[in-house]
C-alpha positions in Angstrom: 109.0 103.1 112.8 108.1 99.5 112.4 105.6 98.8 109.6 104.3 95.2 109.2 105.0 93.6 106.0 100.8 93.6 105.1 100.9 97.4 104.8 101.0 98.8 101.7 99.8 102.6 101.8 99.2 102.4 97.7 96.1 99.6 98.9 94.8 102.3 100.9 90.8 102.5 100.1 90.8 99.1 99.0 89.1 96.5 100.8 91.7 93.3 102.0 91.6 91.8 105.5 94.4 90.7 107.4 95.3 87.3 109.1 95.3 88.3 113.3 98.0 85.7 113.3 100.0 87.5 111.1 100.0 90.6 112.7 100.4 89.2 116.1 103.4 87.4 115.2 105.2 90.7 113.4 104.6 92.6 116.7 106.5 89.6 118.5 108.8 89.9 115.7 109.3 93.6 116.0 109.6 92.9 119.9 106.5 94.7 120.9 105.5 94.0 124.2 102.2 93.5 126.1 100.7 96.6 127.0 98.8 94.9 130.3 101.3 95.8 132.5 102.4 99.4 130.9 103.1 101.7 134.1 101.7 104.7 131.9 98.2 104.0 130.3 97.6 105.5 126.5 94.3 105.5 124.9 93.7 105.3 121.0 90.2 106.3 119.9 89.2 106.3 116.5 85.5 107.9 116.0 83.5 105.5 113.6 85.7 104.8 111.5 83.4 103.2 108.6 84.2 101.8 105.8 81.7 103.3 103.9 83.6 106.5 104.6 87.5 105.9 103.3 86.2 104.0 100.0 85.5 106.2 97.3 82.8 104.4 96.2 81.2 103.8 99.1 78.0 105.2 100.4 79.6 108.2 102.6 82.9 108.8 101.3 84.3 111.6 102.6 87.0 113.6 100.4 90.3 112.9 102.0 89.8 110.2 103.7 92.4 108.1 102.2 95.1 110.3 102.9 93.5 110.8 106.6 93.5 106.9 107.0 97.3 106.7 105.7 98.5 109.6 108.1 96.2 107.6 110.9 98.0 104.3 110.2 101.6 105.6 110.0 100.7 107.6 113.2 100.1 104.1 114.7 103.2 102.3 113.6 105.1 104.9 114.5 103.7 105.0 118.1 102.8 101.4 118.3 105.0 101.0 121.6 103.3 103.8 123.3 99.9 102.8 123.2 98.0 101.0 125.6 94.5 100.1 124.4 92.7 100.4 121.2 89.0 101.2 121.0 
């Protein structure tokens, strides 16, 4: 599994924002292709995923969410080469 240097599951429910830059370059890095031209077509779709929800101060937290969002973002690293498109 290739996990970019910016995640840090312990920051989990905290609010940071990551440079696109950054992560574009670590996928180069990790030598993650393009998906355009994958001959098999996978399809991640998260369900409104607010922020309002994994915080636990936030205005809908929803018990758990934290570790759902951790298990949901080690999912994707660990699958990363698989999928296609993001939604």
């Amino acid at each position: 599994m290739t996990v970019p240097s910016f995640y840090d599951p312990k920051r989990i429910g905290q609010l940071y924002k990551t440079d696109p830059n950054t992560a574009i370059a670590e996928g180069l890095a990790a030598g993650l292709s393009s998906a355009a031209n994958d001959p098999r077509r996978v399809l991640l779709l998260l369900v409104d995923p607010q922020i309002d929800f994994i915080h636990s101060d936030g205005a809908l937290s929803v018990p758990g969410a934290i570790e759902d969002t951790q298990r949901t973002l080690e999912w994707i690293y660990q699958h990363t080469d698989h999928i296609t498109v993001g939604k």
